[in-house]
TORFI-113912 format. One record per atom (N, C-alpha, C): x negated, y, z negated; atom name; residue in one letter; residue number from 1. Coordinates in steps of 0.1 Angstrom, whole numbers, plus 2048, in hexadecimal, padded with zeros to 3 digits. Example, Ala and Ser with C-alpha at 12.3 -4.5 7.8 and 13.67 -1.06 7.14 Angstrom:
% residues 2
NODE  px  py  pz atomo residuo num
NODE 77C 7C7 7B2     N       A   1
NODE 785 7D3 7B2    CA       A   1
NODE 77C 7DF 7B2     C       A   1
NODE 780 7EA 7B9     N       S   2
NODE 777 7F5 7B9    CA       S   2
NODE 77F 800 7B1     C       S   2
//
This chain:
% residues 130
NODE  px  py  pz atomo residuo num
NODE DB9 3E3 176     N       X   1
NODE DB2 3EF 179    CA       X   1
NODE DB0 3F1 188     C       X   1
NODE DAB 3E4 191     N       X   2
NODE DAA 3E5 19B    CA       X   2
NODE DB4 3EB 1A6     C       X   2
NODE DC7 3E6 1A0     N       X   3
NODE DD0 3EA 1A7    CA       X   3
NODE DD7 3FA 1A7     C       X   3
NODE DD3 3FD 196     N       X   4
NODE DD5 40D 194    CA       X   4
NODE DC8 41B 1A2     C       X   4
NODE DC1 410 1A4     N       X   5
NODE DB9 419 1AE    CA       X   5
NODE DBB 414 1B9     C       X   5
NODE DC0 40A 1BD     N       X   6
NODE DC4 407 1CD    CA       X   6
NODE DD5 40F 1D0     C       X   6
NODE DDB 40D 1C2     N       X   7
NODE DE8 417 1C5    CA       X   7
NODE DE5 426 1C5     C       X   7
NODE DDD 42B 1BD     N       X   8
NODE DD9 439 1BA    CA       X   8
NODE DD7 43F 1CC     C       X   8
NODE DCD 436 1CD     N       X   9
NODE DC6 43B 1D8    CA       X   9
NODE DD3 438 1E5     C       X   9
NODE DDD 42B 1E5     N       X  10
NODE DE7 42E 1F0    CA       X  10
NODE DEB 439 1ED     C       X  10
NODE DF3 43C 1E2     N       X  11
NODE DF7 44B 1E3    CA       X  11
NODE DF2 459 1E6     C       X  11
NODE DE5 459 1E2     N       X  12
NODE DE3 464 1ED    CA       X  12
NODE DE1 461 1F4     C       X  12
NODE DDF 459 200     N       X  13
NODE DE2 452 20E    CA       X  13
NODE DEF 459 211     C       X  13
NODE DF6 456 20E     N       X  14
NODE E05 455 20D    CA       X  14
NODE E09 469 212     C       X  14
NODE E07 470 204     N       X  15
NODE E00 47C 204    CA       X  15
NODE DFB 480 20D     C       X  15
NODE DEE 47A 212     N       X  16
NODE DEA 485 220    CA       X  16
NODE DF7 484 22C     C       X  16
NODE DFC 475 22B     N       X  17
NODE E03 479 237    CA       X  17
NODE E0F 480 234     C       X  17
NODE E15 481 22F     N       X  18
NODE E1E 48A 22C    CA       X  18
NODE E20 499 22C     C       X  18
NODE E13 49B 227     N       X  19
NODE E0E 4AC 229    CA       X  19
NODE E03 4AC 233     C       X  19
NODE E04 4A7 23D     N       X  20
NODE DF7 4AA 241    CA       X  20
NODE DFC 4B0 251     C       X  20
NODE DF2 4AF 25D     N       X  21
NODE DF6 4B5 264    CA       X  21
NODE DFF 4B8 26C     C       X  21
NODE E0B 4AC 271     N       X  22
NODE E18 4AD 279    CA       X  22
NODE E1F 4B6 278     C       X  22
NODE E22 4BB 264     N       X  23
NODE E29 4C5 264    CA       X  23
NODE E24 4D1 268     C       X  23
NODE E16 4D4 267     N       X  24
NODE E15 4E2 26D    CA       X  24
NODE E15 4E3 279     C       X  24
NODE E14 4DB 27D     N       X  25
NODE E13 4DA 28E    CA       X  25
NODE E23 4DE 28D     C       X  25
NODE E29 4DA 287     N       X  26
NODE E3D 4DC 289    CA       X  26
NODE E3B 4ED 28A     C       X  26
NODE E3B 4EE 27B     N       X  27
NODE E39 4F9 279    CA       X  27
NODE E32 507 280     C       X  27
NODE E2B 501 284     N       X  28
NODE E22 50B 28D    CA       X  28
NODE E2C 50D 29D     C       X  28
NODE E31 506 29E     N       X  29
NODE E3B 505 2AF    CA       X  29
NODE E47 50D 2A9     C       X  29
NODE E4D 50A 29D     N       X  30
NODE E59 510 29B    CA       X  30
NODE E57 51B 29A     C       X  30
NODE E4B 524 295     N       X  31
NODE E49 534 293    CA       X  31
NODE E43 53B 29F     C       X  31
NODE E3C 52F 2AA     N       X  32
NODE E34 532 2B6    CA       X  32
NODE E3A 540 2BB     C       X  32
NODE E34 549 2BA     N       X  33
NODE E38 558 2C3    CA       X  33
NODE E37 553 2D3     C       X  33
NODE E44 557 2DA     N       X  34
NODE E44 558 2E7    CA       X  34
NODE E45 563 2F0     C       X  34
NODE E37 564 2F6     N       X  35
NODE E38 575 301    CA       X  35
NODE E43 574 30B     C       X  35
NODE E49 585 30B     N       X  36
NODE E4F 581 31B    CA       X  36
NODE E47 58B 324     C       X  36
NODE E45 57F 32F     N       X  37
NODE E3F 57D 33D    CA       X  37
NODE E4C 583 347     C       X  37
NODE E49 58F 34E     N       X  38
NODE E53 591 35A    CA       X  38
NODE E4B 587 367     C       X  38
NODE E53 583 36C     N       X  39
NODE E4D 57B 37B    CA       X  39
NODE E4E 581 380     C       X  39
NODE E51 58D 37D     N       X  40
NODE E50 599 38D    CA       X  40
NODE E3F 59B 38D     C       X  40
NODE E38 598 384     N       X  41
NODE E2D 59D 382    CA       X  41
NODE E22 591 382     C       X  41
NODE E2A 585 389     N       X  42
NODE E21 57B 38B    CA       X  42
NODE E25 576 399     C       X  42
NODE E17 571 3A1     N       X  43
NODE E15 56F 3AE    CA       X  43
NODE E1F 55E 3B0     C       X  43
NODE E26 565 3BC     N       X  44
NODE E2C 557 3C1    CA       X  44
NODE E23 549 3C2     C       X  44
NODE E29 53F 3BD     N       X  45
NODE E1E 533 3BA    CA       X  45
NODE E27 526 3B0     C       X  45
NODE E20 520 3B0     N       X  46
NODE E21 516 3A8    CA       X  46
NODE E16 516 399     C       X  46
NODE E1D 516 38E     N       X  47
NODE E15 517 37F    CA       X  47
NODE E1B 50A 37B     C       X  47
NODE E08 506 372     N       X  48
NODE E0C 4FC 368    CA       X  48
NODE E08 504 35C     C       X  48
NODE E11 4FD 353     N       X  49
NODE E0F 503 344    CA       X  49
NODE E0F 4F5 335     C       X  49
NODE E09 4F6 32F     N       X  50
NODE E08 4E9 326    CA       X  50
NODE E03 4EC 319     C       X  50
NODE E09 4E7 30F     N       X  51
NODE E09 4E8 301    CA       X  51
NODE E06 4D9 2FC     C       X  51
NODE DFC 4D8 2F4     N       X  52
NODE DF9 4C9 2E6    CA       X  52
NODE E01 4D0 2E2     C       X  52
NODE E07 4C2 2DA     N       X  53
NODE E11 4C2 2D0    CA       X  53
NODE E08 4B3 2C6     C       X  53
NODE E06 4B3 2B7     N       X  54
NODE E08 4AA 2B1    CA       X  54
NODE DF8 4A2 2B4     C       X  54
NODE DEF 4A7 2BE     N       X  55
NODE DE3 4A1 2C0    CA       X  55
NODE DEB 496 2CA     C       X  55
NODE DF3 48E 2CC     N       X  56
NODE DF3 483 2D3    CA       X  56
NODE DFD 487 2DF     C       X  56
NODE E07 491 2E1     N       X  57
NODE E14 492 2E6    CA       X  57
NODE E0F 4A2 2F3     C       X  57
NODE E15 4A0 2FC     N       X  58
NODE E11 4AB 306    CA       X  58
NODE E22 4B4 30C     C       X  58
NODE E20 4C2 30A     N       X  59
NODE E2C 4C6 312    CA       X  59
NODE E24 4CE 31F     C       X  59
NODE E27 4C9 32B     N       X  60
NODE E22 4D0 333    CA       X  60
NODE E30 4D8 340     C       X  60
NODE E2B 4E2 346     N       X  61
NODE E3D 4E3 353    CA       X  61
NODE E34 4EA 35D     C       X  61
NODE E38 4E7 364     N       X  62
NODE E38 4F2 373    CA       X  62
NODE E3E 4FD 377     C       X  62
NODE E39 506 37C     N       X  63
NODE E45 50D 37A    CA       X  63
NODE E41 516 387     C       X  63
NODE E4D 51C 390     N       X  64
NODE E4A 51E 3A0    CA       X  64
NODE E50 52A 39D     C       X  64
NODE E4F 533 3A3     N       X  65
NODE E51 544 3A4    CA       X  65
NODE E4F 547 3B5     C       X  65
NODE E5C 54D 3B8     N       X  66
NODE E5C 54E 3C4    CA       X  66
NODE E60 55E 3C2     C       X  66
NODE E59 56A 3CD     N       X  67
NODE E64 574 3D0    CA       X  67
NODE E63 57C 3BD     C       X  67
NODE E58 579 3B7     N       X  68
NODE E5A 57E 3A9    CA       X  68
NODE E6A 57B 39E     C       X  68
NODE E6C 56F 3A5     N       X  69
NODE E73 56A 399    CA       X  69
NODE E72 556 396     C       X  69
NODE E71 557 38E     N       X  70
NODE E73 543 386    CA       X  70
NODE E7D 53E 38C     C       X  70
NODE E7A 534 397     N       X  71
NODE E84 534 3A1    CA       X  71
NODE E87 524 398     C       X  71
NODE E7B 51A 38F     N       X  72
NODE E81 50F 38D    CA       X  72
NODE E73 50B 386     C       X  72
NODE E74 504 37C     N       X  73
NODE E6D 4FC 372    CA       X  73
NODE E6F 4F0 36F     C       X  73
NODE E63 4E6 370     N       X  74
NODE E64 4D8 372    CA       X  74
NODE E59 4D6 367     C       X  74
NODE E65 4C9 361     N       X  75
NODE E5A 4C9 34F    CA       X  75
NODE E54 4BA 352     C       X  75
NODE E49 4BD 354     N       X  76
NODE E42 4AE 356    CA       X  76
NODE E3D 4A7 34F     C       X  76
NODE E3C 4A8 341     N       X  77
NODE E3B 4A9 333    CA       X  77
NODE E42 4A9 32B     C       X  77
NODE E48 4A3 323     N       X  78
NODE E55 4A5 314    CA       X  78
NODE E4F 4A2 30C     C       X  78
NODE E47 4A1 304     N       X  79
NODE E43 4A5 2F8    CA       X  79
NODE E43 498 2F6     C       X  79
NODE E49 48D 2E9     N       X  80
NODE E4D 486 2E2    CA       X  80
NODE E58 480 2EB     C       X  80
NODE E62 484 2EF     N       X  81
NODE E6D 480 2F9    CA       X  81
NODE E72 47B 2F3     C       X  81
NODE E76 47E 2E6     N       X  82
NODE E7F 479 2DF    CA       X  82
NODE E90 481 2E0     C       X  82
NODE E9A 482 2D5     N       X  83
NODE EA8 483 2D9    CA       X  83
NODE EA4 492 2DB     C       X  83
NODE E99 497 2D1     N       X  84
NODE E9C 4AA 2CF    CA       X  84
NODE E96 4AB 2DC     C       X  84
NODE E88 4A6 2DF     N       X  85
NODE E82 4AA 2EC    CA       X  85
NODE E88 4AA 2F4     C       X  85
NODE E96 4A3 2F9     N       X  86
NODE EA1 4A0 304    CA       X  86
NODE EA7 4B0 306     C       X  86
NODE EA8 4AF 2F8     N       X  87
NODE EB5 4BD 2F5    CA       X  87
NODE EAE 4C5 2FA     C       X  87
NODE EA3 4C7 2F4     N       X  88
NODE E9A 4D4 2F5    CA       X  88
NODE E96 4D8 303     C       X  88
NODE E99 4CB 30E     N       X  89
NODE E9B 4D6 31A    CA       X  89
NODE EA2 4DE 322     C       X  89
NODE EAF 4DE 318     N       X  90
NODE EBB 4E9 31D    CA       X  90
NODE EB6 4F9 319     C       X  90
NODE EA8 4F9 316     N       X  91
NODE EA1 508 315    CA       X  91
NODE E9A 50B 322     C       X  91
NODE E97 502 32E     N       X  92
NODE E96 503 33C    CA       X  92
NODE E9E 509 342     C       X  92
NODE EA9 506 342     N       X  93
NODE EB6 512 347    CA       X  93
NODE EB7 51F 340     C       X  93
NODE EB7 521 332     N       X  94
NODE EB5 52C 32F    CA       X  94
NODE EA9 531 335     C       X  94
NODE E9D 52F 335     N       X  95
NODE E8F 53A 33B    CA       X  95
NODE E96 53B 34D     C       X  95
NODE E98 532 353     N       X  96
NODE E9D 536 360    CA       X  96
NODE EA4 540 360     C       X  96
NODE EAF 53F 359     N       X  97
NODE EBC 54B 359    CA       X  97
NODE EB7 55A 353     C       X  97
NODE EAE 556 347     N       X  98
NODE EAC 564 344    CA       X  98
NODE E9E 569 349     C       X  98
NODE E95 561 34E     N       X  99
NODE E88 566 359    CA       X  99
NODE E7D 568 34F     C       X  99
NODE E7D 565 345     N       X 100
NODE E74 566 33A    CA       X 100
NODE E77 553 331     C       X 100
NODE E66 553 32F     N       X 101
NODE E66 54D 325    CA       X 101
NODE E68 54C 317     C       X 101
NODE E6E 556 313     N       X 102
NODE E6D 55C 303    CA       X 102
NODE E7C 55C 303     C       X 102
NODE E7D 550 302     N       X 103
NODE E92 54D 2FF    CA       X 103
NODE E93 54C 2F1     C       X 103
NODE EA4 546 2F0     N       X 104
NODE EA6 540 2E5    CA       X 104
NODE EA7 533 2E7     C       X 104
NODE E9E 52F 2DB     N       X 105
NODE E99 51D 2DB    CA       X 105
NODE EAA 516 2D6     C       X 105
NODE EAB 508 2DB     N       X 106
NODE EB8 500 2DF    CA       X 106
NODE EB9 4FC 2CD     C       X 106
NODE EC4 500 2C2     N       X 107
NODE EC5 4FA 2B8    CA       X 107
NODE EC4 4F0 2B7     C       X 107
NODE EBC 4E7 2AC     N       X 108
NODE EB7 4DB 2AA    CA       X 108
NODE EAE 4D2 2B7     C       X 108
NODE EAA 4E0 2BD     N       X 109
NODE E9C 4DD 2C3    CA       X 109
NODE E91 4E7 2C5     C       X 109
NODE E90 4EC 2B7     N       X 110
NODE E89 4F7 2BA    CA       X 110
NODE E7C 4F5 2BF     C       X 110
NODE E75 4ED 2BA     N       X 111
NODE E67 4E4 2BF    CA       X 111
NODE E64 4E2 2CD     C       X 111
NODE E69 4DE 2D2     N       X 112
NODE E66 4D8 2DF    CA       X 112
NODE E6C 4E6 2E7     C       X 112
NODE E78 4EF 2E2     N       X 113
NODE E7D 4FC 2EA    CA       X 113
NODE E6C 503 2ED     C       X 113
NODE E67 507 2E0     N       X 114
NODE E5F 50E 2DD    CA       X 114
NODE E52 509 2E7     C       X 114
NODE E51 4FB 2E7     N       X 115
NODE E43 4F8 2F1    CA       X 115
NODE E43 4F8 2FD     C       X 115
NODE E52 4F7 2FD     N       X 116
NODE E56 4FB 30D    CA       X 116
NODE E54 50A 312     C       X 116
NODE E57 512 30B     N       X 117
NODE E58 522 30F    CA       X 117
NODE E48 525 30D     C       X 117
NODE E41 51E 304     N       X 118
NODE E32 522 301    CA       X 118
NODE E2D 520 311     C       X 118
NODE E2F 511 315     N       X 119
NODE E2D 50D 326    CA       X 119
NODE E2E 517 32F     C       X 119
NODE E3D 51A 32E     N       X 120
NODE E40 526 338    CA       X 120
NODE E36 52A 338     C       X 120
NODE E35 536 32B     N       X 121
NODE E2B 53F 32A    CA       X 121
NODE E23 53B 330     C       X 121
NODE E1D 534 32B     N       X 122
NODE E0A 532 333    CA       X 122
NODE E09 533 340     C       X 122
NODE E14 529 345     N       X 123
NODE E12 528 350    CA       X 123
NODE E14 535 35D     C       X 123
NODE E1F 53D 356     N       X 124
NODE E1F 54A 35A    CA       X 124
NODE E13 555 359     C       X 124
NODE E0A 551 350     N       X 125
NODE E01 55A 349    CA       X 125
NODE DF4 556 359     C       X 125
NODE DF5 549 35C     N       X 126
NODE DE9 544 363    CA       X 126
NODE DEE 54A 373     C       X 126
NODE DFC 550 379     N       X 127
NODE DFA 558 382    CA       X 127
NODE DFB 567 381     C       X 127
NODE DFB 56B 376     N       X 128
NODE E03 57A 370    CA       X 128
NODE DF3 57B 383     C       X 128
NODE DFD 58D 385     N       X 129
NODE DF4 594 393    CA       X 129
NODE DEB 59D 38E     C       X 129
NODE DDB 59F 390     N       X 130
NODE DD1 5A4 386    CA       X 130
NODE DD4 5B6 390     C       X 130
//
């Protein structure tokens, strides 16, 4: 009797973690809406921008606007830094090239694309010109 309720009870152990919150957190990044920000409309400067990820993991970037355009973004922060987080910074060059945050996220990195462009955003949002 004793072990039918020490197993009962690992399995729903077992259970919470499996459903429990990592994947929404996934989930929540992969559907994350991204604004687009013109940098013509934000003050020359230096922006930081930063996303939680997962409660333990940080994406944070810099991001410099010169002349009203994204002249260059420095990601001081990778998330997890794992293989996708690697990948997922070839979405840096897309926001530079197309001057908005609101790209297309790097296939089989949509997660970390997506926290990246959320960054942007913010960090564009903290010089938009009032």
């Amino acid at each position: 009797m004793k072990i039918k309720i020490i197993g009962i009870i690992f399995i729903i152990f077992i259970a919470g973690i499996l459903i429990g919150c990592p994947k929404n957190d996934i989930d929540k990044f992969k559907t994350m809406k991204i604004q687009d920000i013109d940098p013509g409309k934000v003050n020359d400067g230096d922006y930081i921008g930063e996303v939680p990820f997962m409660e333990r993991y940080v994406y944070k970037v810099e991001v410099h606007v010169e002349s009203g355009r994204i002249t260059e973004i420095n990601v001081l922060e990778n998330g997890t830094g794992n293989k996708w987080a690697k990948n997922g910074l070839k979405v840096i060059d897309r926001i530079v090239e197309k001057q908005t945050p609101n790209v297309d996220a790097i296939s089989g990195a949509t997660v970390t694309s997506k926290a990246l462009m959320k960054c942007v955003e913010l960090a564009l949002e903290k010089g938009k010109k009032k």
